[in-house]
N, C-alpha and C positions, 0 to 999 in steps of 0.2 A: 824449487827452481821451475817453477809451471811455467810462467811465461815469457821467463829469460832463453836468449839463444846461446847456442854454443861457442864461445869463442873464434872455433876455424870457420865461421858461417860470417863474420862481421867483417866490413868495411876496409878492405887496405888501401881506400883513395883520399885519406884526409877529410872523411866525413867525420862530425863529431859525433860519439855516439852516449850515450850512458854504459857504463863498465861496471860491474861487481865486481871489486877486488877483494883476494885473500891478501891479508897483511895485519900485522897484530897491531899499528896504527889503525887501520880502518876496521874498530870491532864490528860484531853483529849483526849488533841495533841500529849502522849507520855505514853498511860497505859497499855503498855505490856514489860515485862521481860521475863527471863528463871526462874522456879522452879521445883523441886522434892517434893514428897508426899515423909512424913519420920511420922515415929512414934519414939516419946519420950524413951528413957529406962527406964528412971525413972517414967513419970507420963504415959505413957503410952496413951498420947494424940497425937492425930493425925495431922496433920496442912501440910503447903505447904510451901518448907524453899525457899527462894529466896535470891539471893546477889544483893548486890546494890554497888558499888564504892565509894558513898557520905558518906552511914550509915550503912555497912557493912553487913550480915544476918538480914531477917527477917523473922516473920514467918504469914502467914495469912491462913484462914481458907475458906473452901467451901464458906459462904457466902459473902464473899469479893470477887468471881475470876467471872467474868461476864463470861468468855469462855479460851478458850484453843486451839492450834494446834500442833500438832508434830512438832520437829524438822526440817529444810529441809533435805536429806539426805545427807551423808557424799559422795565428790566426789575428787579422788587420783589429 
């Protein structure tokens, strides 16, 4: 985890960030995605929404995300 950050350190304003998730869908060899920190309207729960192309949105919580890094920047 060298140059990953720690999850209480990342974004809760709806940046999108890159996320390492623990979850036995996302083995090893391939456990990081893009997600956004959103809060629920209705219940008012907080979580990490991610897409996936297999099984479309999900949403996982701080103790599932091993680390985090910003996005690369954006280059014209």
């Amino acid at each position: 985890m060298n140059d990953w950050l720690p999850v209480r350190l990342a974004p809760r304003d709806g940046t999108p960030v890159i996320l390492w998730i623990k979850d036995e869908e996302a083995t090893p060899t391939y456990p990081v995605t893009v997600g956004v920190w959103e809060t629920d309207d209705i219940t008012r729960r907080r979580y990490w929404r991610v897409f996936g192309a297999r099984y479309g949105t999900h949403i996982y919580f701080d103790q599932h995300i091993v680390g985090w890094r910003p996005l690369p920047p954006d280059h014209p």
